[in-house]
N, C-alpha and C positions, 0 to 999 in steps of 0.2 A: 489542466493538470489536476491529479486527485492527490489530494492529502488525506491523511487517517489521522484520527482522532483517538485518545486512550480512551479505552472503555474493558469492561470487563469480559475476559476470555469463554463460553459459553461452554467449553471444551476442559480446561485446565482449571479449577479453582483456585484463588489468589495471585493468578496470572493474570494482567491486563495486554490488550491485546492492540493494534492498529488497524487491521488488515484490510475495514471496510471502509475502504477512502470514499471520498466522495468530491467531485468536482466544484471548482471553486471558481468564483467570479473572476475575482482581482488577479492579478500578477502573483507568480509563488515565484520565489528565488531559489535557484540551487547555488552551490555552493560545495566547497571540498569541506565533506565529514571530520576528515582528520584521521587517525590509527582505526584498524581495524575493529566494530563492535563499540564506535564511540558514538556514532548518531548517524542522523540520514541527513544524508547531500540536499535533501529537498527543507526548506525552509518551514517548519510548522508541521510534518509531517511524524508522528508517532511510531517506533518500533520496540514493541515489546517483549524481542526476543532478541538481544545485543550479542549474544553468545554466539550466533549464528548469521546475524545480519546487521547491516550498516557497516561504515569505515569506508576509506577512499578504495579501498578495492574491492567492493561489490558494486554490479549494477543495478542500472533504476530497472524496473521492471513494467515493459511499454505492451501494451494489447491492442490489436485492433478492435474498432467496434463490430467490422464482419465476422470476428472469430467470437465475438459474441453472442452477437446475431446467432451465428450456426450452434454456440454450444445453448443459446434458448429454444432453438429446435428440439436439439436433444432432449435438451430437460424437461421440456413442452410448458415453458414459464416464462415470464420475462425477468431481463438479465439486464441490471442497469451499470456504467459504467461506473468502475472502482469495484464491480461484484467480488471478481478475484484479486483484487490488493495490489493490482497495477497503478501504474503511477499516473 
């Protein structure tokens, strides 16, 4: 499971951001968020953008590692998992 952490938005100034989760040892809990734009169902997990994301009706957002795989071809880089803010 990746969690994201606040940090600051590289893109938006005085926005902080989540999006670069990063895979975690231990056990992460989900859980129901609650109304929409209140937090993420994932325990510990950062969202910077409430307006648009979190609440019990949005989904986790799941990648595989071969669509990563193929899109570090593309990129011709390596692509670690949580690159694009899956969960």
């Amino acid at each position: 499971m990746n969690v994201g952490r606040r940090a600051p938005n590289p893109y938006k100034e005085g926005v902080d951001t989540g999006i670069d989760k990063v895979a975690q040892d231990a056990t992460v809990a989900v859980r129901d968020p609650g109304p929409e734009g209140a937090a993420s169902g994932v325990v510990g997990d950062f969202i910077g953008d409430l307006a648009h994301h979190g609440g019990s009706d949005q989904a986790l957002y799941a990648f595989q590692r071969e669509d990563l795989d193929a899109w570090s071809l593309r990129l011709g880089r390596p692509l670690r998992n949580g690159f694009f803010g899956e969960t």
